[in-house]
C-alpha positions as a Python dict, from the first residue, in 0.01 Angstrom:
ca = {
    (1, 'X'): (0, 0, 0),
    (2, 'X'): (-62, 173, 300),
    (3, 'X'): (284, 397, 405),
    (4, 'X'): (377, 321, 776),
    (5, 'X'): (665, 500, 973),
    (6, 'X'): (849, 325, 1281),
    (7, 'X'): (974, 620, 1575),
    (8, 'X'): (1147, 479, 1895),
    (9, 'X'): (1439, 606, 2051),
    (10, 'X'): (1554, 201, 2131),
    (11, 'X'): (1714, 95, 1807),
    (12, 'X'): (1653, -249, 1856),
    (13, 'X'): (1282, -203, 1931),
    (14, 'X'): (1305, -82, 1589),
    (15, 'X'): (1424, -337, 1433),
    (16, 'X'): (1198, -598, 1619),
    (17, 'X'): (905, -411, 1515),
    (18, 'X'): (1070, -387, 1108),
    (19, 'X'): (1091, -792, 1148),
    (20, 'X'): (792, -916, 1347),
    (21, 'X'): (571, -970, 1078),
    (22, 'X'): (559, -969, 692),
    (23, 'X'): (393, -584, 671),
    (24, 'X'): (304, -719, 287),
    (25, 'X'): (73, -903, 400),
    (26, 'X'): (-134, -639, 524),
    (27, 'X'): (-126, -432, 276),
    (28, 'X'): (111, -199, 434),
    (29, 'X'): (486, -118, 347),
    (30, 'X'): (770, 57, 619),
    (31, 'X'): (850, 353, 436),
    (32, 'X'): (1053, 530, 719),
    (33, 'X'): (1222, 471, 1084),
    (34, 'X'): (1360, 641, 1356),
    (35, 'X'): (1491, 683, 1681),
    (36, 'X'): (1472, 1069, 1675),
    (37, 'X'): (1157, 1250, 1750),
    (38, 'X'): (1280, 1535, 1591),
    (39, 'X'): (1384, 1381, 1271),
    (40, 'X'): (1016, 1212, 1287),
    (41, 'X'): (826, 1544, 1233),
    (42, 'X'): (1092, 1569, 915),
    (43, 'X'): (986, 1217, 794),
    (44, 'X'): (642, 1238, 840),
    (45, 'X'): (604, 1593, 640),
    (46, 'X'): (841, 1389, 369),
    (47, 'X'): (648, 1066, 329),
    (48, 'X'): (308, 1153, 433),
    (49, 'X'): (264, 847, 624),
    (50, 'X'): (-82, 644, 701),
    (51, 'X'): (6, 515, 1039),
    (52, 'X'): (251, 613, 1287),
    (53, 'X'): (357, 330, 1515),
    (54, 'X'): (545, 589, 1851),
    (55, 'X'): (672, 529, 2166),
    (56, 'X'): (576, 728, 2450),
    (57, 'X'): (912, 786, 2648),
    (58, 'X'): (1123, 971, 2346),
    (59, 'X'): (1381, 1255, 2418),
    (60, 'X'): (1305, 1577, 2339),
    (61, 'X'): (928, 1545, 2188),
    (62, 'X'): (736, 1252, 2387),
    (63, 'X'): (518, 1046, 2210),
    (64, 'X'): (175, 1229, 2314),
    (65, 'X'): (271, 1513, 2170),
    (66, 'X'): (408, 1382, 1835),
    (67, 'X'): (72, 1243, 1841),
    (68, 'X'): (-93, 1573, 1832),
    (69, 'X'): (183, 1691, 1573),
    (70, 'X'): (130, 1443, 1305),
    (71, 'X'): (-277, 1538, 1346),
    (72, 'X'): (-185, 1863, 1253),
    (73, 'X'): (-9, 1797, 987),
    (74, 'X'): (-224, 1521, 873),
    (75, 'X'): (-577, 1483, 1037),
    (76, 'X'): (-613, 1148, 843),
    (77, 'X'): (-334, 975, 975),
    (78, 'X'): (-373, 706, 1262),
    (79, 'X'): (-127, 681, 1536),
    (80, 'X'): (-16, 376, 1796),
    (81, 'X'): (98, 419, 2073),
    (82, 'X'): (402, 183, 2222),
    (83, 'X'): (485, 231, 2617),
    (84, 'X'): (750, 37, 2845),
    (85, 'X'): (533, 200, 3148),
    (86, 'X'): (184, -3, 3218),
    (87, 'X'): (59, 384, 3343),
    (88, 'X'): (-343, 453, 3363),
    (89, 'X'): (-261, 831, 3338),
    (90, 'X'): (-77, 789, 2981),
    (91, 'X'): (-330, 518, 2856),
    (92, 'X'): (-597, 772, 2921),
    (93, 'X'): (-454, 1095, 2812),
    (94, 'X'): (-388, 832, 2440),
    (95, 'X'): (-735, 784, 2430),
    (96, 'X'): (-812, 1136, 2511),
    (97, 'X'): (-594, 1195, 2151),
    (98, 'X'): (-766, 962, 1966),
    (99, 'X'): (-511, 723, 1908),
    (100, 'X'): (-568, 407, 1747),
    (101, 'X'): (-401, 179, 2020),
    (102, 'X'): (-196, 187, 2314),
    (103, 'X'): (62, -149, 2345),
    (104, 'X'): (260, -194, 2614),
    (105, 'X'): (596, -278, 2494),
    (106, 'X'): (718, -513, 2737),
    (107, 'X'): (414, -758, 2661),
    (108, 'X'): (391, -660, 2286),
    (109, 'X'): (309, -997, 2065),
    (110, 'X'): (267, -1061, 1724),
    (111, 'X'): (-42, -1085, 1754),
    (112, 'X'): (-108, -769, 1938),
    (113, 'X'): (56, -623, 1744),
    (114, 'X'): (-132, -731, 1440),
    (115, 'X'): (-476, -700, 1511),
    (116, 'X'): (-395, -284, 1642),
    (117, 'X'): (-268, -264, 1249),
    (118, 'X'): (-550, -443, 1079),
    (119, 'X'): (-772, -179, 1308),
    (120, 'X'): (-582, 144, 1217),
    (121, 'X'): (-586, -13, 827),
    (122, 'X'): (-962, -54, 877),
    (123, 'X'): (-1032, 316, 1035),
    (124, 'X'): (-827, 455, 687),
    (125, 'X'): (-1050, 227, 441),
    (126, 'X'): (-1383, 349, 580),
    (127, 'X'): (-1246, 727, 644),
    (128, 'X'): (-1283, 1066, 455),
    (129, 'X'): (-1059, 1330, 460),
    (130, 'X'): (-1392, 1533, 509),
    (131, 'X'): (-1499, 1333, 836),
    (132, 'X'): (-1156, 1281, 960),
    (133, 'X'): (-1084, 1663, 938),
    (134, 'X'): (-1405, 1719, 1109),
    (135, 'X'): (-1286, 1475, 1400),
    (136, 'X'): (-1020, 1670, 1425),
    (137, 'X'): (-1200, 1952, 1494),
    (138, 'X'): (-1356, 1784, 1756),
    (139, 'X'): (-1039, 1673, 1889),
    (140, 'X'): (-923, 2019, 1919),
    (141, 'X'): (-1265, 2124, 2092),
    (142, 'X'): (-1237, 1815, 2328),
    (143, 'X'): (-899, 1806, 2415),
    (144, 'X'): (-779, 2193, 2472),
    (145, 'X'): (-590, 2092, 2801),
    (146, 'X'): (-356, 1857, 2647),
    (147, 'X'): (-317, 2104, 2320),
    (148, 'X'): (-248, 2408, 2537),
    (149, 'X'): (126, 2202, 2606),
    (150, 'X'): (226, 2179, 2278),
    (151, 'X'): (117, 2567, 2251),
    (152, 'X'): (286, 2632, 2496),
    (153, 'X'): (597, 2429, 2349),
    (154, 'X'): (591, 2596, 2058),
    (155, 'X'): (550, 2932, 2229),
    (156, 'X'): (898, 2863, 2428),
    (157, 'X'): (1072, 2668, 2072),
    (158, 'X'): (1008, 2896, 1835),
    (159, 'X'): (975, 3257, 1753),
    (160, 'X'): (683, 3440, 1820),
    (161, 'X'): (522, 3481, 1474),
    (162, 'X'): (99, 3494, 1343),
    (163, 'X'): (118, 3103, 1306),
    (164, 'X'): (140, 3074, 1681),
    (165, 'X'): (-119, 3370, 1740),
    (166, 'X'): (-338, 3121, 1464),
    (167, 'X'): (-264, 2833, 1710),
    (168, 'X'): (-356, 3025, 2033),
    (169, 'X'): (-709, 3189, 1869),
    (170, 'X'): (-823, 2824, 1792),
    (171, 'X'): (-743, 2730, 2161),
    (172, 'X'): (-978, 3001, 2226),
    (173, 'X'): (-643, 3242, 2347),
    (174, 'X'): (-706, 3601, 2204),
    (175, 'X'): (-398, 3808, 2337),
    (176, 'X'): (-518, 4230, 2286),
    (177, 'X'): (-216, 4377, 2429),
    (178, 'X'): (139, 4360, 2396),
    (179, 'X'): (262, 4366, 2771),
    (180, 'X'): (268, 4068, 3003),
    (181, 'X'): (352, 3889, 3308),
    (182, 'X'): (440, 3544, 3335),
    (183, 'X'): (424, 3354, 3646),
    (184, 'X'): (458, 2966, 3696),
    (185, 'X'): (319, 2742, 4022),
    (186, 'X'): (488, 2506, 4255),
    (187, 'X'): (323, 2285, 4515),
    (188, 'X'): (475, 2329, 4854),
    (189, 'X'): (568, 1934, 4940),
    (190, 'X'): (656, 1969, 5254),
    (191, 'X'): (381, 1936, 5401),
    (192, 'X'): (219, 1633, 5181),
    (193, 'X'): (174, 1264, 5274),
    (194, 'X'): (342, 1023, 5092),
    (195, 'X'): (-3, 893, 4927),
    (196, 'X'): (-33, 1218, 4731),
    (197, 'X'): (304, 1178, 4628),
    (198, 'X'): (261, 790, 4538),
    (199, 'X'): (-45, 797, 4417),
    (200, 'X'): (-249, 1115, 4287),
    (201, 'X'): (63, 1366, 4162),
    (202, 'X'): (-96, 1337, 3771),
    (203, 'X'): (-459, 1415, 3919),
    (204, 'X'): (-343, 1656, 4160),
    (205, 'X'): (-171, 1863, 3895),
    (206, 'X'): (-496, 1785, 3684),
    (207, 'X'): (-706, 1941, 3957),
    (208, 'X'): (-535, 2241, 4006),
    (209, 'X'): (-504, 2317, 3644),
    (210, 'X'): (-883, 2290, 3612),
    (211, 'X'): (-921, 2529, 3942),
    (212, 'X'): (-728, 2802, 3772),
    (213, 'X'): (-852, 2719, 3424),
    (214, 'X'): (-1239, 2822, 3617),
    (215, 'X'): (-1101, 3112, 3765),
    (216, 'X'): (-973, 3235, 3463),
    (217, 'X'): (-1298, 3213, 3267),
    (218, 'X'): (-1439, 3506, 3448),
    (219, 'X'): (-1082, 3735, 3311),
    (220, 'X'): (-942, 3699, 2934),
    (221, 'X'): (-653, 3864, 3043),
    (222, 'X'): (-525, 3549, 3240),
    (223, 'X'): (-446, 3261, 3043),
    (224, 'X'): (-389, 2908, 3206),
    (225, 'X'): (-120, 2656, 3050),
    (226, 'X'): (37, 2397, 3194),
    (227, 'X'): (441, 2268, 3105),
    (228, 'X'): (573, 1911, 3066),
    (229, 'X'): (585, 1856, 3484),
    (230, 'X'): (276, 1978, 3489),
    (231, 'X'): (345, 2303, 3706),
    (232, 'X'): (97, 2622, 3537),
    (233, 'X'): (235, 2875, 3375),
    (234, 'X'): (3, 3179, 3402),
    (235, 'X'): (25, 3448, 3203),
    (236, 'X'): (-149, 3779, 3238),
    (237, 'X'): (-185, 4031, 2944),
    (238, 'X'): (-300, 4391, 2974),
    (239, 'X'): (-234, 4754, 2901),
    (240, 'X'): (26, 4929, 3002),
    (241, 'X'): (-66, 5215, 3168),
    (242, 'X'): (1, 5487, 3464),
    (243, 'X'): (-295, 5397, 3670),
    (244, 'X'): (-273, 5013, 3655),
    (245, 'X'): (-120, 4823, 3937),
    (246, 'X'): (-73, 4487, 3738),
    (247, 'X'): (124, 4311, 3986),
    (248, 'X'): (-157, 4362, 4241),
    (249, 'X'): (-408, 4223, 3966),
    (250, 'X'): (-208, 3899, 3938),
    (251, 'X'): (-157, 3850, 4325),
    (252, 'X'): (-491, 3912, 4363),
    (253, 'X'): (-564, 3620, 4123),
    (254, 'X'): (-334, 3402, 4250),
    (255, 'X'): (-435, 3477, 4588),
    (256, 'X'): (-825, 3317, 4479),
    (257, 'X'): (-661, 3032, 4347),
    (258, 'X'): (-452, 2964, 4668),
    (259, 'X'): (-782, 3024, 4833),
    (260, 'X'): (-948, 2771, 4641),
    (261, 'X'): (-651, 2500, 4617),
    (262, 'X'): (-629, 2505, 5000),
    (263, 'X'): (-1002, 2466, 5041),
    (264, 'X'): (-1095, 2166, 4771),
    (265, 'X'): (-735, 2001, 4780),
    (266, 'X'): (-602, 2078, 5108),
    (267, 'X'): (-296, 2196, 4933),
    (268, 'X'): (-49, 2485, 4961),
    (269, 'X'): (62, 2660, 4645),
    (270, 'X'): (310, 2896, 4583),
    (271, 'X'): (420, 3097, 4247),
    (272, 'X'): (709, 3291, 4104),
    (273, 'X'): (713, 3538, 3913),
    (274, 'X'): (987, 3764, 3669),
    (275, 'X'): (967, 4127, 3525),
    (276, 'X'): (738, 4267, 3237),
    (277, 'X'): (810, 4131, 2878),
    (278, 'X'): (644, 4206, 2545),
    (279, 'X'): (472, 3983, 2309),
    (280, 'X'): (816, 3900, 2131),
    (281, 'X'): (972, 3843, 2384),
    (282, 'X'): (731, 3644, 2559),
    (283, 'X'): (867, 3284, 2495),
    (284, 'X'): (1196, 3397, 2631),
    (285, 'X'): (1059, 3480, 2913),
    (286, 'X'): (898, 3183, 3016),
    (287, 'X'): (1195, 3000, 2953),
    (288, 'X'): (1430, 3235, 3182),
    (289, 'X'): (1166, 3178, 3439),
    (290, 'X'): (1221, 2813, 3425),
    (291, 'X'): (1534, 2812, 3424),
    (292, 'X'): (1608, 3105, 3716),
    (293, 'X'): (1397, 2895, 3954),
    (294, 'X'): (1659, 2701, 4077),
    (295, 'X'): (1712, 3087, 4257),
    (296, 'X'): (1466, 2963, 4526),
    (297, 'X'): (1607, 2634, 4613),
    (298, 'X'): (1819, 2742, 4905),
    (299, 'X'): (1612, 3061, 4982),
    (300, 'X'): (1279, 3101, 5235),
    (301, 'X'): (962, 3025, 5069),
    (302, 'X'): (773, 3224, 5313),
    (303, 'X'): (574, 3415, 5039),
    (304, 'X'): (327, 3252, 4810),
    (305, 'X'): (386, 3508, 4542),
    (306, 'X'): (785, 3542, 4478),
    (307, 'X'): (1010, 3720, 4211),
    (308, 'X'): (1283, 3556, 4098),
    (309, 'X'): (1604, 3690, 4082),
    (310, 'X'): (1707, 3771, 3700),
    (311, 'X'): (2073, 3670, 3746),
    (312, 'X'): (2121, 3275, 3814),
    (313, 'X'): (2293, 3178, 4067),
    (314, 'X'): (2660, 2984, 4001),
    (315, 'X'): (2621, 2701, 4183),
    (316, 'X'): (2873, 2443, 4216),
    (317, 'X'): (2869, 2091, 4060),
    (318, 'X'): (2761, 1777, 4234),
    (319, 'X'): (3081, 1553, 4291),
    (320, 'X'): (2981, 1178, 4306),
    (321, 'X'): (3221, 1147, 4615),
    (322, 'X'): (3015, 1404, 4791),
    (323, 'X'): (2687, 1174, 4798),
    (324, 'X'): (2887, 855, 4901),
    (325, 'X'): (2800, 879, 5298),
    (326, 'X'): (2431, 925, 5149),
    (327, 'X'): (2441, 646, 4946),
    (328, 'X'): (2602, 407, 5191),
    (329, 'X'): (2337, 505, 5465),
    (330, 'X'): (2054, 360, 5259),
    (331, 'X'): (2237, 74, 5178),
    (332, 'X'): (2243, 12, 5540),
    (333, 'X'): (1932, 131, 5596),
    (334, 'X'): (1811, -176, 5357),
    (335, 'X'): (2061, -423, 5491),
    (336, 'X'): (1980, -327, 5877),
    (337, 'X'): (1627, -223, 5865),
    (338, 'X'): (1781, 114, 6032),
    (339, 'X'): (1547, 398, 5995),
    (340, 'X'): (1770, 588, 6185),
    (341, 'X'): (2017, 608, 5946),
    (342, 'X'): (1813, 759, 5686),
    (343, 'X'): (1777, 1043, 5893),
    (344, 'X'): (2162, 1093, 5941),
    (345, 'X'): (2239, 1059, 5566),
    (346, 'X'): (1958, 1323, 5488),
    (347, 'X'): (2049, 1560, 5757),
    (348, 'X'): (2399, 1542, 5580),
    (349, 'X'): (2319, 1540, 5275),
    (350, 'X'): (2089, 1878, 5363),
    (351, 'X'): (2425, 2009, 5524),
    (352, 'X'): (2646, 1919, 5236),
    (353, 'X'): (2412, 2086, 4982),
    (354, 'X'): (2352, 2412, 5173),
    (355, 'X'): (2712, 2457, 5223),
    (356, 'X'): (2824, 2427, 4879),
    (357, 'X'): (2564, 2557, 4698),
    (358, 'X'): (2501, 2283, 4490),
    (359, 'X'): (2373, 2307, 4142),
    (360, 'X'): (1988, 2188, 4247),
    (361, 'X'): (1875, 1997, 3873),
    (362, 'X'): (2192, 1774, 3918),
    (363, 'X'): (2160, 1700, 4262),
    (364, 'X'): (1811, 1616, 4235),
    (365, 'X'): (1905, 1396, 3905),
    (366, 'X'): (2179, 1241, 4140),
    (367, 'X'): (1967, 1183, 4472),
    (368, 'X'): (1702, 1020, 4243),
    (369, 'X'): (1986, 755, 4011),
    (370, 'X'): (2057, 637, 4373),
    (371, 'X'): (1739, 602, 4518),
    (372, 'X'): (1658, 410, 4209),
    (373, 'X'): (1989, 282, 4142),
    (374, 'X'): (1936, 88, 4502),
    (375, 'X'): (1581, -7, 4556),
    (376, 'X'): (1546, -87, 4197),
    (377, 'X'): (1167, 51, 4153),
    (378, 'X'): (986, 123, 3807),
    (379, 'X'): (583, 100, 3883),
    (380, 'X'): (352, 398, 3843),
    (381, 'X'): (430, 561, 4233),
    (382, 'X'): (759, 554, 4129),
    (383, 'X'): (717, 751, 3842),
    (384, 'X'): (462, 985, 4031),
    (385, 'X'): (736, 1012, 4296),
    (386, 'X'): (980, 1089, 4033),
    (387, 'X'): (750, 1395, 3890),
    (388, 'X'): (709, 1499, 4224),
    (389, 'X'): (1068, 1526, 4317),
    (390, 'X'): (1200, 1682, 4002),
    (391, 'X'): (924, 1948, 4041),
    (392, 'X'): (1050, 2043, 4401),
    (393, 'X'): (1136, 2427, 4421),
    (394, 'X'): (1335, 2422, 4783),
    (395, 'X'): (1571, 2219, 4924),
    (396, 'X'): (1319, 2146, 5225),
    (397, 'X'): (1104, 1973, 5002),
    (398, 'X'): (1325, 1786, 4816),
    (399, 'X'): (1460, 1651, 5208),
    (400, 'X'): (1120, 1606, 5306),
    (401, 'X'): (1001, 1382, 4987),
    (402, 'X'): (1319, 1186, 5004),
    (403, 'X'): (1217, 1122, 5381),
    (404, 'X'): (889, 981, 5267),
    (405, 'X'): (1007, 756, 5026),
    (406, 'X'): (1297, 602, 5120),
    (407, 'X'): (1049, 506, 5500),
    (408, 'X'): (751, 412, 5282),
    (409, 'X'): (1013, 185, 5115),
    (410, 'X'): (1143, 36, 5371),
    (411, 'X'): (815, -45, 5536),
    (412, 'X'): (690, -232, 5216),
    (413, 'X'): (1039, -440, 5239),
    (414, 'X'): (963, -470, 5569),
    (415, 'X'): (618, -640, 5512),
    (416, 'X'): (736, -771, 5178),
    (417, 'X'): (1003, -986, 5382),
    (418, 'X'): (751, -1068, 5639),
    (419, 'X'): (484, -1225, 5381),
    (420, 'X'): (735, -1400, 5242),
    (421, 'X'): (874, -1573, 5515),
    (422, 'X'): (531, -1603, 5687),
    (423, 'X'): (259, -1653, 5440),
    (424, 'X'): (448, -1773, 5134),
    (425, 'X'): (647, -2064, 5203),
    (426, 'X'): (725, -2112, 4823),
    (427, 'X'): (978, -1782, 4868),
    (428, 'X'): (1129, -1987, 5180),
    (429, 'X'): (1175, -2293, 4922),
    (430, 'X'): (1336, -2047, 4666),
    (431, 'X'): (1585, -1869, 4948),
    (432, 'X'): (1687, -2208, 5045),
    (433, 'X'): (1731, -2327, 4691),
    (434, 'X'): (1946, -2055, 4595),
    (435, 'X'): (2159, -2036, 4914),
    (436, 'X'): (2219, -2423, 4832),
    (437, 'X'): (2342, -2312, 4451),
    (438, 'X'): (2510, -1978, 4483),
    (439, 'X'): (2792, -2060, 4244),
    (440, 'X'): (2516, -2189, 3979),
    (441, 'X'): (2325, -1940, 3740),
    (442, 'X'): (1996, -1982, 3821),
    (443, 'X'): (1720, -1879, 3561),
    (444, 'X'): (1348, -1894, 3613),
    (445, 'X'): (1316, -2232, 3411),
    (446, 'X'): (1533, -2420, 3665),
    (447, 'X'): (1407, -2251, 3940),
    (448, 'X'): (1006, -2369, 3783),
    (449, 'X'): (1162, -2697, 3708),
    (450, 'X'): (1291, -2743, 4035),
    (451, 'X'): (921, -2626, 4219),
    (452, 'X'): (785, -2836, 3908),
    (453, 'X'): (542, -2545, 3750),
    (454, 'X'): (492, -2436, 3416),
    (455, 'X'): (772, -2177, 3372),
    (456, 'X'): (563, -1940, 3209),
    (457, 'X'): (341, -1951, 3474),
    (458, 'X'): (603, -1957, 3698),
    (459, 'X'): (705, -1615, 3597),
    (460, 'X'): (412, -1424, 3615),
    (461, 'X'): (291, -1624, 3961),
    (462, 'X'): (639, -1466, 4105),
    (463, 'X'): (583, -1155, 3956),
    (464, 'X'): (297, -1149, 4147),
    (465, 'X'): (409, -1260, 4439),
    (466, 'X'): (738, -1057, 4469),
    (467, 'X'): (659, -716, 4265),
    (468, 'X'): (983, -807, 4068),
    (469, 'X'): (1094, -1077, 3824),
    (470, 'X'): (1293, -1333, 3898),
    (471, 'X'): (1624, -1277, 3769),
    (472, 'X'): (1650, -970, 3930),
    (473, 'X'): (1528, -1164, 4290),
    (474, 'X'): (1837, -1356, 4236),
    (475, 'X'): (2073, -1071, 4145),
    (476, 'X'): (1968, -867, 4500),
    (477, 'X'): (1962, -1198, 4689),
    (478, 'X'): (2318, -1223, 4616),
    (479, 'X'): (2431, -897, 4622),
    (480, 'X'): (2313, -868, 4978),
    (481, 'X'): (2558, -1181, 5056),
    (482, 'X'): (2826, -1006, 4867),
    (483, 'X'): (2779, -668, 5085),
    (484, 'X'): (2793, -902, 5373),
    (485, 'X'): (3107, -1051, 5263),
    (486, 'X'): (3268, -743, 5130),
    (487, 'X'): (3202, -563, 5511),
    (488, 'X'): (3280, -863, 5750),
    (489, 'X'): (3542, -1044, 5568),
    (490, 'X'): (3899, -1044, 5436),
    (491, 'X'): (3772, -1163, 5112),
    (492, 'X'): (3919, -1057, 4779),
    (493, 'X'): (3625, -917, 4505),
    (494, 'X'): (3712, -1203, 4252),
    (495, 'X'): (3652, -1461, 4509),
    (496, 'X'): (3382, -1329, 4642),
    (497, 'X'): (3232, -1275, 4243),
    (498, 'X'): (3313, -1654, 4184),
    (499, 'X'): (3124, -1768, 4492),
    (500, 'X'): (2776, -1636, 4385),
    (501, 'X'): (2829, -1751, 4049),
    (502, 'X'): (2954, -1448, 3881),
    (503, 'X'): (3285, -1594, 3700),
    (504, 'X'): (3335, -1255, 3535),
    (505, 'X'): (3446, -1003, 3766),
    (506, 'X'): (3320, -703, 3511),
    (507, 'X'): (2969, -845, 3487),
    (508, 'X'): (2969, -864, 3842),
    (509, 'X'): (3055, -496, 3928),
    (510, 'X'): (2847, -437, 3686),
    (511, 'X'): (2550, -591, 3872),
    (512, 'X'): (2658, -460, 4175),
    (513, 'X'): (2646, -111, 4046),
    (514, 'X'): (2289, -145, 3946),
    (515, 'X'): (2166, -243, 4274),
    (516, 'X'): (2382, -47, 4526),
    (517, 'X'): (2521, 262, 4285),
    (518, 'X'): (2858, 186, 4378),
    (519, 'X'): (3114, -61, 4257),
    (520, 'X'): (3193, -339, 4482),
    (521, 'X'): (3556, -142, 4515),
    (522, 'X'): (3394, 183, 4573),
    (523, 'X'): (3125, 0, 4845),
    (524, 'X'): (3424, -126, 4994),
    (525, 'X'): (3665, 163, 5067),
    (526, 'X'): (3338, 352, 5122),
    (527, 'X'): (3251, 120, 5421),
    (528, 'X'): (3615, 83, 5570),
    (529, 'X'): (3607, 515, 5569),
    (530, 'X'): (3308, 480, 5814),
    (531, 'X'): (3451, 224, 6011),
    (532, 'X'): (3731, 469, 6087),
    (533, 'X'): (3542, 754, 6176),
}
């Protein structure tokens, strides 16, 4: 029987994937599960397993680089790969590992499902443990970029001991000295289009790498990682010594690669940099870097090549309250078409933030739940956008990307609406349908039923159409009647909740939540505060 182990941090995804098919049949047996990617690397050293079955978007350890974990550990083992995102970038980097399969978990069938097992069960019957660990070597040779980060992971985990310095010499890393500097990279958003942002971010940061990866060929002392956002991490080794200037030596390499950057990707990049560490202390040090950059976010980034302070900063926390006016002026934004508006809740939300000092990770965190809290998106620019965002060192950035989105938004609403009403009269059909059964629960059957279409077909034909399934169509359609009705009417919540067909005044807060950020209580006092100023 050939041993198969279950990771995915969604429990029930677990036990869908336990029940979907008798594993007997196959040949194959479930000998362990788990939703911690941690606790994986534990099970897999304990039970040896034949085929791992991941998911990508685990805590902690992602499911690309348990993928290049379990290789180590056993070059014979076959991995598949499970994914809620439908992402180019992640498919290829899987294939780049040479992983069995990549399944995307929200269209995962039985038979899917199946035929990527009978294929991973087929690649361990015709296998040697001789030609596998030779394709691993290969792997290794092949894929250096993407093996660098979990160097580099284990670099900033762990303590430095010889099995790293093993790890780095077959990565081609050969580290003479004991002194170094560590610098990392951040692209300076604010001057970028919102195309970049959308669209390229992965390659961008691919790109660069490769620029400074070149550069570094013609100097050993320089070595060229890259973290999990995909910012470099440079680190320069040398020699101690009277005579050497070796902060001039690494602003003089950083300078080429600005050079370079500018000229191929009409980009501006900018580093930061901390004090001289030693080999043991090295992993440390990058992670102090990391976590002092936060320094910068209210300071000038004038300078390309910046230290950063060694003492943090203590920056105050990020009260919801103090993001309300924010929040409410996208929500009218959205309901109003007002453009305007996002450039008063910015500008305050700038002013807020540079007043208080406010902690920059959990403001960005909080600025992005409500952007995505209230235009609801998940597709790949999204998650570009989202990379993008996270990554941003000042405040200016962070203003300026927000900017972007939330007007590149709006225009796609904007000629979302107008397609719908103009060139698709089915959505007309639908709107009228649903105004004319607001207190019904509509589901996609009826509503196929009703336009009398196949409802599977339905389904995707509206995905298609819309960018969004159904039920969730619905649930925004009515919640922008019930922010009408909570702003321009004396109408209690409960009533309001009953009309639209919500006869549980929980689930409906709850629903409202999820598409404005704010309770339909907290929406409301929130609007009558603006009315009086």
């Amino acid at each position: 029987m050939y041993k198969v182990m279950l990771v995915d941090d969604d429990v029930p995804m677990l036990k869908y994937l336990e029940n979907i098919m008798n594993w007997e049949d196959l040949g194959a047996e479930i000998v362990a599960s788990t939703f911690s990617s941690v606790k994986a690397l534990t099970l897999f050293d304990e039970y040896q397993p034949d085929l791992v079955i991941t998911d990508i978007g685990i805590p902690q350890i992602d499911g690309l680089e348990l993928a290049v974990r379990f290789k180590e550990m056993n070059p014979a083992s076959r991995v598949i790969l499970l994914t809620c995102h439908e992402d180019f970038y992640y498919a290829k980097r899987a294939i780049q590992l040479d992983v069995d399969d990549y399944l995307i978990k929200d269209e995962l069938t039985l038979e899917q499902l199946r035929e990527s097992v009978i294929k991973s069960i087929n690649y361990l019957k015709e296998s040697t443990d001789f030609q596998e660990a030779l394709k691993y070597q290969e792997t290794i040779h092949h894929n250096k970029d993407i093996l660098k980060q979990s160097f580099l992971k284990n670099l900033t985990d762990i303590e430095f001991n010889e099995k790293i310095l093993d790890f780095s010499r077959s990565l081609g890393i050969n580290w003479k000295h004991n002194d170094f500097i560590v610098c990392s990279s951040f692209i300076d958003y604010s001057t970028c289009s919102h195309r970049l942002v959308d669209n390229d971010s992965p390659e961008i940061h691919g790109e660069l790498f490769s620029i400074a990866d070149d550069l570094a060929k013609g100097n050993h002392d320089f070595t060229i990682l890259q973290d999990k956002h995909l910012n470099l991490v440079i680190i320069y080794n040398f020699k101690k010594s009277i005579s050497t200037k070796s902060f001039e030596v690494v602003k003089q390499f950083l300078t080429s690669i600005q050079l370079k950057v500018k000229d191929i990707l009409q980009l501006d990049v900018r580093f930061f940099h901390n004090n001289i560490c030693d080999k043991s202390s090295l992993g440390s040090s990058i992670n102090k870097l990391n976590k002092l950059k936060s320094n910068l976010f209210y300071t000038s980034n004038d300078h390309f090549f910046q230290e950063v302070h060694s003492k943090k900063i203590p920056f105050n926390l990020v009260e919801d309250s103090l993001l309300d006016p924010f929040m409410k002026g996208l929500n009218d934004s959205i309901q109003y078409a007002n453009h305007d508006e996002v450039g008063r809740s910015l500008n305050y939300l700038e002013e807020t933030a540079r007043t208080l000092q406010l902690e920059p990770f959990q403001l960005k965190e909080k600025c992005f739940q409500i952007l995505n809290h209230i235009f609801n998106s998940s597709n790949s620019s999204f998650l570009n956008f989202e990379m993008c965002f996270k990554n941003s060192i000042a405040i200016e950035d962070m203003i300026h990307l927000l900017n972007l989105k939330i007007h590149a938004i709006l225009e796609d609403l904007e000629n979302t609406k107008y397609k719908h009403t103009i060139r698709n009269p089915k959505i007309k059909e639908i709107d009228q349908y649903i105004i004319e059964h607001l207190s019904e629960n509509i589901t996609s059957i009826i509503m196929a039923n009703h336009l009398h279409l196949n409802p599977s077909y339905f389904s995707r034909y509206f995905k298609q159409l819309t960018s969004e399934n159904f039920t969730d169509y619905v649930h925004r359609f009515k919640i922008r009647l019930a922010i009408t009705k909570l702003t321009e009417r004396y109408e209690s919540i409960e009533n309001i909740a009953y009309g639209l067909g919500y006869s549980d005044r929980t689930y409906f807060s709850k629903i409202f939540k999820k598409y404005t950020g704010l309770s339909p209580g907290e929406y409301k006092r929130t609007t009558e505060k603006q009315k009086q100023l």
